[in-house]
N, C-alpha and C positions, 0 to 999 in steps of 0.2 A: 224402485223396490224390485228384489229378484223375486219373477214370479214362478215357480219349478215346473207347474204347469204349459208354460209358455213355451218353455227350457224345452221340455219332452215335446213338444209340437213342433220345433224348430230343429229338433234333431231328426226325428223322423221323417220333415221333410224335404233335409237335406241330403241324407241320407237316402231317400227315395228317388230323387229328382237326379241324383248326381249318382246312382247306384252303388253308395260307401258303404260301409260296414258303422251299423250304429252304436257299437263300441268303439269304435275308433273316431266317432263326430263326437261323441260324449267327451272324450279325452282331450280334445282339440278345443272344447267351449270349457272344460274344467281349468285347462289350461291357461284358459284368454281371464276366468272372471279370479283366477289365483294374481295375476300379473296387475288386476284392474286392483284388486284389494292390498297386492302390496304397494302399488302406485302412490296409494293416497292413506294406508294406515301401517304400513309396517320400514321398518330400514332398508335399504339397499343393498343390504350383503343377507337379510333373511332368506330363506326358502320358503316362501309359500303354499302350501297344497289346498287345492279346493277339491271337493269331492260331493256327487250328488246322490243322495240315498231316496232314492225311486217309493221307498213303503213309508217315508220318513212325511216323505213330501217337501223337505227344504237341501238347502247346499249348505255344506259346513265348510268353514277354514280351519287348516292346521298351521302349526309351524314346525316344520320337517327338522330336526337337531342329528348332528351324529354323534354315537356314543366317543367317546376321549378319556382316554386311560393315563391317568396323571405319570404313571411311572413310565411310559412309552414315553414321554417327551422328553426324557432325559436321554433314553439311547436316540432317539430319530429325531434331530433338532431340528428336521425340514420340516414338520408337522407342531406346528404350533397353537394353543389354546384359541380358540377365536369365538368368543361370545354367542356372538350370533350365528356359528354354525356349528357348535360344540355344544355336549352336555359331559358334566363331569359321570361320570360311571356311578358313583355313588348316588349321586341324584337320578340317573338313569334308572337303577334298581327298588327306585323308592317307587315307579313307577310301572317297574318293570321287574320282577324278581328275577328273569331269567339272563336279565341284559347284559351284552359282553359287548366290549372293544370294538369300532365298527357296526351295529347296528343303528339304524335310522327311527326316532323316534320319534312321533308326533305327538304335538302338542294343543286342546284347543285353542282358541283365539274366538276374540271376542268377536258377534258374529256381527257382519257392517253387510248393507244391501243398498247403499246410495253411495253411488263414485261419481269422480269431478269428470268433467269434458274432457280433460287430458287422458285422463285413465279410462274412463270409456273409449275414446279411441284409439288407446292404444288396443285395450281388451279386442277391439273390431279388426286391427290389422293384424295382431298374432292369430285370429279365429279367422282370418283369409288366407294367410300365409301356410296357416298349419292344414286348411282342408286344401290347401293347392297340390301342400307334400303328399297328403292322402290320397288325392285323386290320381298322384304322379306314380305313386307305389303301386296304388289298386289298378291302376290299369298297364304299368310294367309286368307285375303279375299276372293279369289276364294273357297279356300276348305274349311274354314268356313260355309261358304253355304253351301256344300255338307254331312255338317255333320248331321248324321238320314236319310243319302241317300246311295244309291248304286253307284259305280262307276267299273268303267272295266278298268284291268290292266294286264303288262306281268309280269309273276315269272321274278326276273332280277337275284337274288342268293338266296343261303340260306345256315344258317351255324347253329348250336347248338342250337343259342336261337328265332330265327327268321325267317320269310323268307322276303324277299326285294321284294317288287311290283312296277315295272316301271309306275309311272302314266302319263308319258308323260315332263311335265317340273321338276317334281322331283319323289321322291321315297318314297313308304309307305310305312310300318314297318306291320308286324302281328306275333305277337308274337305266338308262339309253344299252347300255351292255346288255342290260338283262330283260329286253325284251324278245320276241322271237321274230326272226327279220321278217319282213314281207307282210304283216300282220299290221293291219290299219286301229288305230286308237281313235277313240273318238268322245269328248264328255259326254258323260252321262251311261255311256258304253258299262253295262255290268260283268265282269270276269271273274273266273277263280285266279287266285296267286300261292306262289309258296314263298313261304315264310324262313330267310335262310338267315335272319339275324335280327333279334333285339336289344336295343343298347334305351340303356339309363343316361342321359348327358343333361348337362347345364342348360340345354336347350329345352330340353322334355325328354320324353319317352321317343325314341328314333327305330321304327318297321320300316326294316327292308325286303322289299318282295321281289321277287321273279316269276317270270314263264320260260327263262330258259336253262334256270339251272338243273344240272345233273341229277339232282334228288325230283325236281318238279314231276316226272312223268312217272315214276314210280309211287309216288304221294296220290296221284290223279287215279292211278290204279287199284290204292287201296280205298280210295272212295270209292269208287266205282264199281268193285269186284267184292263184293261179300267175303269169297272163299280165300282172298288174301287179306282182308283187314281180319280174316279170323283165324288165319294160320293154316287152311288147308293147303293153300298154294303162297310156294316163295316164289321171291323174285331172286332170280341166283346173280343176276348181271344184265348191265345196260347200258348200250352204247348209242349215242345221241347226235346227231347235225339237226341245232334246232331250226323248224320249220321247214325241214326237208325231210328226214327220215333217222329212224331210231329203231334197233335190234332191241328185244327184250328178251331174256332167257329165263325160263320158269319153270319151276319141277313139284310137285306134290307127294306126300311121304304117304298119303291116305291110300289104300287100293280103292280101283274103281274110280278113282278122279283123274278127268281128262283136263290136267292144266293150264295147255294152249287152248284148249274149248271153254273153260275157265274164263278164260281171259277176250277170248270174242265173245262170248256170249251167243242166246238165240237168235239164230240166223244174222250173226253179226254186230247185234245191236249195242253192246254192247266198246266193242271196239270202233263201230260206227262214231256213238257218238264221246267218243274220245281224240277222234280222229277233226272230228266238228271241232271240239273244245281247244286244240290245238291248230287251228286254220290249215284244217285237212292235210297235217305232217302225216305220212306215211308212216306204219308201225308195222314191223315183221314179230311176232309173237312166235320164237320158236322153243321146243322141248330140250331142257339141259339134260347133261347127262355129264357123267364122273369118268365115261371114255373119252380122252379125251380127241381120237379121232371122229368117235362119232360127235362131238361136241361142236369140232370145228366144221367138219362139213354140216352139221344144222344151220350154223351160222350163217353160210353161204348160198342156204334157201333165199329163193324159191330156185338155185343152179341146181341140177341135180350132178352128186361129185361120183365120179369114177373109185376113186381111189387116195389116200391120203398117207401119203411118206413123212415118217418123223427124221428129220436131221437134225443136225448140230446146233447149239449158240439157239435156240428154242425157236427153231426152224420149221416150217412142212412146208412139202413140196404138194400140192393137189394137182390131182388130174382131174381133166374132164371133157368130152367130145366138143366139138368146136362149135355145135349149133350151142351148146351150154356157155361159153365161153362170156360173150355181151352181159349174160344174166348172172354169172359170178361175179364180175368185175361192177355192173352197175352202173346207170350213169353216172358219168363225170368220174367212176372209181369209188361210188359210193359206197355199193355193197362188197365190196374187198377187204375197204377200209374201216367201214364198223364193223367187219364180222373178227378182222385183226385186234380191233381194240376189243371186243366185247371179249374174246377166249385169250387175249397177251400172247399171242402167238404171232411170230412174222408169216404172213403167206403168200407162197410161189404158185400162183397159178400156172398150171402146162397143158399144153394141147396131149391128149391122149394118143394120137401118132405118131407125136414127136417131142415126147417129156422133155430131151435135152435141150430143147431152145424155151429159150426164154420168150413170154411173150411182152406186147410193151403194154404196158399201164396192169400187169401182173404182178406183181411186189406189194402188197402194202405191209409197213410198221405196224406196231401194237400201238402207238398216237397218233392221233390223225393229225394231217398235214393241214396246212394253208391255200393247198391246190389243187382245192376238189371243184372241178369245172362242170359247175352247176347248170350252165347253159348249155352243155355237150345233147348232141342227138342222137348217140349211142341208141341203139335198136335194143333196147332193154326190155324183159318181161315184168310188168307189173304188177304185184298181187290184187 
C-alpha cells in the first residue's frame, strides 16, 4: 500500500542527503510508481501519469490522451487514430469545453496501491536512474557557474597524466599541462584552482582545473583584492611564465585610488600572499595607461627607461643607461619578453650611448618564445 506519508519522508530525505531540488525527487518517484502501475494494470502503449497532492494526502493515476481531430487525418495520413493514445475532440470537449486539436488530456483511473515484484522493481530502477540524471544536472549546474572562477580543493591522487582534486561532491581533473612547474602536489595537499571548462559527457559531469592558465592569476586577484571584484580597479592586461614571473597592468577610473597599491596591499600583504598561493611566482604589478609610450616603459619596470621611439611594423626602440640594461632584459630575457607580450609591441632594447647597435638578448616579440633561459645568472634587480 502507498503510504503518501512515507512518500514525503523519502523525498526530503533524498533530497537533503543528495542536496536535489524536492521538486525534482517528487517527479522522479511520480514517475517510477506511473511506470509501476502501468506494469501491472494498464496497456503498453497507455501513458500513465501519477501525481501526488500533498493536502490530499494520496497519489492519483491518470491516463494522459491526446486531443485527435477526425478531419486532420484525412489531410496528414502519418498521424493515425490510435486508442490508447488518442481522444476524439468531440469526446475531448465533453470533458473539456475549451479542448482543441493537440491538447493533452487526463483521465482518472481506477486507483491500485499494490504492484507485483516486477513492477516494483522496475518502479526502483526508473527512481535510480532518474535521481542519477538529477544529481548529474544539479551538479553540472553548480559548477557551470563556477566556470572563470576559483574554487578550493584537496589533491585526492595522482598518476602520469593527471592529478585528481577532491571538490567536495565529486572530483576535478588537471591535467599535467596545467599545472604550475616546479610546484610540488602532494595528497591531501588543499589548493585553489580555476575552473577553465565544464563538460556534461556519458561519463559524468567532467571539471577541468588549472594553476596555470592565463585567466588563473587574474581570478586569484579578484578574490583577493576587494576593489577589483567590485570594479574599482581593472585589470587592463596580463602576461604570465607560470611559476616564474607574471606583468599585471591595472588602472582605476575612481580618483583617489591608488591601483597598483590596490593590488599589493598593506605593507604588501596582500600580493605577499598571492605570491605564497602561487609557489612564490614573482608578480610586477604595474600602472596602465592609454600612452602608449608610457605604457610600454611601465612594463619594463623595475628598468628605469630613458626614452621610448615608435617605429614601424608596431615596433619601439627603448633606451636606457647600461647599469639599467640586466634589469630591462631580466633573467633569462624574462622581463623583455612579458613586458613585449603584456603591451603587443616588439621591443628593441638600446644602450643610451649608443642607440644604434643592437644589444643581444635585446629583441623580444609580442609571444613569448620557448627560450627563455631560466637558469641564466643574469645580474638582475629583483623587486
Amino acid at each position: 500500500m502507498i503510504n503518501l506519508k512515507n512518500l514525503q519522508n523519502f523525498i526530503l530525505q533524498i533530497a537533503e542527503e543528495k542536496g536535489l531540488d524536492e521538486e525534482m525527487v517528487k517527479d522522479a518517484l511520480s514517475s517510477a510508481l506511473a511506470i509501476a502501475y502501468k506494469k501491472d494494470y494498464a496497456h503498453r502503449d497507455d501513458k500513465i501519469v501519477a501525481t501526488m497532492n500533498d493536502k490530499a494526502g494520496k497519489v492519483a493515476f491518470f491516463l494522459e490522451k491526446t486531443v485527435f481531430d477526425s478531419d486532420a487525418e484525412v489531410s496528414d495520413e502519418a498521424v493515425r487514430f490510435d486508442e490508447h493514445k488518442h481522444m476524439m475532440l468531440s469526446d475531448a470537449r465533453d470533458m473539456k469545453k475549451d479542448a482543441e486539436a493537440g491538447d493533452e488530456i487526463r483521465i482518472p483511473v481506477e486507483y491500485k496501491d499494490i504492484f507485483s515484484r516486477i513492477a516494483a522493481q522496475t518502479a526502483k530502477q526508473v527512481i535510480q536512474q532518474k535521481l542519477r540524471e538529477i544529481e548529474k544536472t544539479t551538479l553540472f549546474d553548480q559548477f557551470k557557474d563556477k566556470q572563470g572562477e576559483i574554487i578550493s580543493g584537496t589533491v585526492e591522487r595522482i598518476d602520469q597524466k593527471a592529478i585528481y582534486i577532491n571538490l567536495g561532491k565529486t572530483t576535478g581533473v588537471m591535467f599535467k599541462n596545467e599545472v604550475i612547474p616546479g610546484e610540488v602536489y602532494r595528497p591531501q595537499s588543499r589548493m585553489r584552482f580555476y575552473v577553465y571548462a565544464v563538460e556534461n559527457t556519458a561519463r559524468g559531469v567532467e571539471i577541468f582545473l588549472s594553476r596555470s592558465h592565463p585567466l588563473f592569476l587574474p581570478a586569484i586577484f579578484k578574490v583577493e583584492v576587494p576593489e577589483i571584484s567590485e570594479n574599482i580597479v581593472e585589470i587592463k592586461g596580463v602576461a604570465r611564465i607560470p611559476g616564474v614571473r607574471t606583468k599585471l597592468a591595472v588602472s582605476s577610473s575612481v580618483q583617489g585610488i591608488d591601483p597598483v597599491g590596490a593590488c599589493i596591499g598593506p605593507k604588501g600583504s596582500r600580493i605577499i600572499s598571492i605570491m605564497r598561493e602561487l609557489n612564490n611566482e614573482k608578480i610586477d604589478i604595474i600602472p596602465y595607461s592609454e600612452d602608449e609610450k608610457e605604457l610600454i616603459a611601465n612594463a619594463l619596470l623595475p628598468a628605469k627607461v630613458e626614452e621610448v621611439l615608435m617605429l614601424e611594423k608596431h615596433t619601439v626602440k627603448v633606451i636606457v643607461d647600461e647599469d639599467q640594461l640586466p634589469i630591462a632584459l631580466g633573467k633569462g630575457g624574462q622581463n623583455i619578453k612579458l613586458a613585449a607580450r603584456l603591451t603587443g609591441w616588439k621591443i628593441d632594447v638600446r644602450l643610451e650611448h649608443d642607440p644604434e647597435e643592437t644589444v643581444e638578448g635585446g629583441v623580444a616579440e609580442t609571444e613569448l618564445e620557448d627560450d627563455i633561459d631560466l637558469e641564466s645568472d643574469d645580474d638582475t634587480l629583483e623587486n
